[in-house]
C-alpha positions as CSV (number, residue, x, y, z in Angstrom):
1,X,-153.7,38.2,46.5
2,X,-154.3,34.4,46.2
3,X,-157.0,34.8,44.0
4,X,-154.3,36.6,41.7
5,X,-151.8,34.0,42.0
6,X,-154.3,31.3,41.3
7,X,-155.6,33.0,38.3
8,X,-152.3,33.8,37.1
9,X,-151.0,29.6,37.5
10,X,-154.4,28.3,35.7
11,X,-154.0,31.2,32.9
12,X,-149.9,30.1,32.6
13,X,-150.8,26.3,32.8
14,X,-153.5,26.7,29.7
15,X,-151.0,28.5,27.7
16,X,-148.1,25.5,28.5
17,X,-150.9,23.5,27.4
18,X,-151.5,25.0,23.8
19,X,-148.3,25.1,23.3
20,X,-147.1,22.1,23.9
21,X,-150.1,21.1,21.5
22,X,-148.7,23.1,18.9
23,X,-145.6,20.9,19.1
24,X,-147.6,17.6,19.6
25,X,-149.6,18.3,16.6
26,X,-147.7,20.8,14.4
27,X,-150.7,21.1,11.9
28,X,-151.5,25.2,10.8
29,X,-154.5,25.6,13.7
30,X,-152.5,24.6,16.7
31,X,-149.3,26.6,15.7
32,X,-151.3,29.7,15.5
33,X,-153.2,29.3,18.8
34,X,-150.1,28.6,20.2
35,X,-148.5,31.6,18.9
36,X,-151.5,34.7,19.2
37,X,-153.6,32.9,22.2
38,X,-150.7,31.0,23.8
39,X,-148.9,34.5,24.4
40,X,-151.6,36.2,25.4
41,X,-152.2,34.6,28.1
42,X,-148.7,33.5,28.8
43,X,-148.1,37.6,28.8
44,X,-150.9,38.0,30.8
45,X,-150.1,35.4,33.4
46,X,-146.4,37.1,33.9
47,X,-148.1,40.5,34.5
48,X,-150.8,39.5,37.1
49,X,-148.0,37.3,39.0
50,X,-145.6,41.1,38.9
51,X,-148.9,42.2,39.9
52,X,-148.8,39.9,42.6
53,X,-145.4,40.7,43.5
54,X,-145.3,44.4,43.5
55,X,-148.4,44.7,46.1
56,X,-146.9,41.9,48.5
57,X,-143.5,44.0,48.5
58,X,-145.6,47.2,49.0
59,X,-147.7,45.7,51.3
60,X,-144.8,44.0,53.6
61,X,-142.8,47.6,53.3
62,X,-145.6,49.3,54.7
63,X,-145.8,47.1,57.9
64,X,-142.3,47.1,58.1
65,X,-142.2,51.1,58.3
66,X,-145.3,51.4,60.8
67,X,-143.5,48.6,63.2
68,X,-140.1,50.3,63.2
69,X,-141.3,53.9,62.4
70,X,-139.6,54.4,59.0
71,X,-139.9,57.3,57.1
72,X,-141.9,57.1,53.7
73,X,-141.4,57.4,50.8
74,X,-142.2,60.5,50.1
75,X,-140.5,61.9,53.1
76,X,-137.5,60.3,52.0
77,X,-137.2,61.6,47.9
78,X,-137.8,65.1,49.2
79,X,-134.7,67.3,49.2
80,X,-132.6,68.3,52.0
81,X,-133.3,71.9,53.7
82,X,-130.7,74.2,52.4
83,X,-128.2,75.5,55.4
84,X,-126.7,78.7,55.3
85,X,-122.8,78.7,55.5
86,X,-121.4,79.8,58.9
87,X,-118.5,82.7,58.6
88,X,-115.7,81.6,57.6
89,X,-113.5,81.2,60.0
90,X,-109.9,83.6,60.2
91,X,-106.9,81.8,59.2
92,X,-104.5,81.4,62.0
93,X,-101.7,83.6,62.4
């Protein structure tokens, strides 16, 4: 997980970087690496840090349900058992 993070700052700090050297030096070369490799890995980056995100939330929901015996998931989206109606009752008199 830290490996991801890490990987996902360095890959968001080079792509800061060439951007900012697109605006430094706004010459035809630099504005197009900004523009194709920049957001690459500026896209890439976001992804690996939801990535990130996703499997610490999954990972800290799963603990949480084995400490406090929560249902899963699955358990939970699955519908209700269908009850029968009792007799109707007769109306008072």
């Amino acid at each position: 997980m830290r490996r991801l993070l890490r990987i996902s700052a360095a890959l968001s700090l080079v792509a800061l970087a060439l951007m900012v050297w697109s605006v430094l030096v706004p010459t035809p070369m630099p504005v197009m690496l900004a523009m194709s490799l920049g957001q690459l890995l500026g896209t890439s980056s976001f992804a690996m840090f939801g990535l990130a995100v996703l499997v610490d939330l999954r990972r800290s929901r799963r603990i949480r349900r084995d400490s406090m015996q929560l249902p899963s998931l699955k358990e939970v989206l699955l519908p209700p058992e269908r009850i029968e109606p009792a007799e109707p009752a007769e109306p008072p008199r």
